[in-house]
C-alpha positions, 0 to 999 in steps of 0.5 A: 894263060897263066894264072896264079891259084892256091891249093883250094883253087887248085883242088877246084880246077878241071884236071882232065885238060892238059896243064902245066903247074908250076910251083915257085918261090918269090925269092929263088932267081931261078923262078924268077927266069923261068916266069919269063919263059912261061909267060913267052910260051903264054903268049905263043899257046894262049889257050893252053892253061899254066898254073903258078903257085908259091910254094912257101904259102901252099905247104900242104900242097907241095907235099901231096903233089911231092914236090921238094923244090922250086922250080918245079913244072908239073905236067898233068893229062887225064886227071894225071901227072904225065911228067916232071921237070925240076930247077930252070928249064929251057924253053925248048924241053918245056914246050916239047913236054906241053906239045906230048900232052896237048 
């Protein structure tokens, strides 16, 4: 499931499951690939939530979190971020991370 979410949903969601947030730009190419591999991996772990949020419209945000580029994936357990990936990934490094905290 992925679903795009401002900072105030942000703030509302459960923090203790397992998620992975990912902070983009619409217009960083980069970003735009990687929505492709997200949403292949959406498909294949439906019920483990992915969270997508513009990074130019939730300043605020990105700067509480430390995040200082795009693409960035944060991967949360337990109310807590249990990893960081930055720039393109591939597929293979992002689920191996999803399956350490599912």
């Amino acid at each position: 499931m992925i679903t795009e979410i401002t900072q105030q949903e942000y703030e509302q969601i459960d923090h203790l499951q397992p998620m992975l947030v990912e902070f983009y730009s619409k217009t960083c190419g980069p970003c735009k690939m990687l929505s492709f591999v997200l949403k292949d991996i959406s498909k294949k772990q439906p019920d483990f939530p992915i969270y997508i949020i513009d990074f130019d419209e939730n300043r605020e945000l990105k700067e509480q979190l430390g995040v200082k580029g795009f693409p960035t994936m944060l991967f949360f357990k337990d109310g807590a971020e249990v990893s960081r990936l930055e720039g393109l990934k591939q597929k293979p490094a992002i689920i191996k991370e999803i399956e350490a905290i599912a």
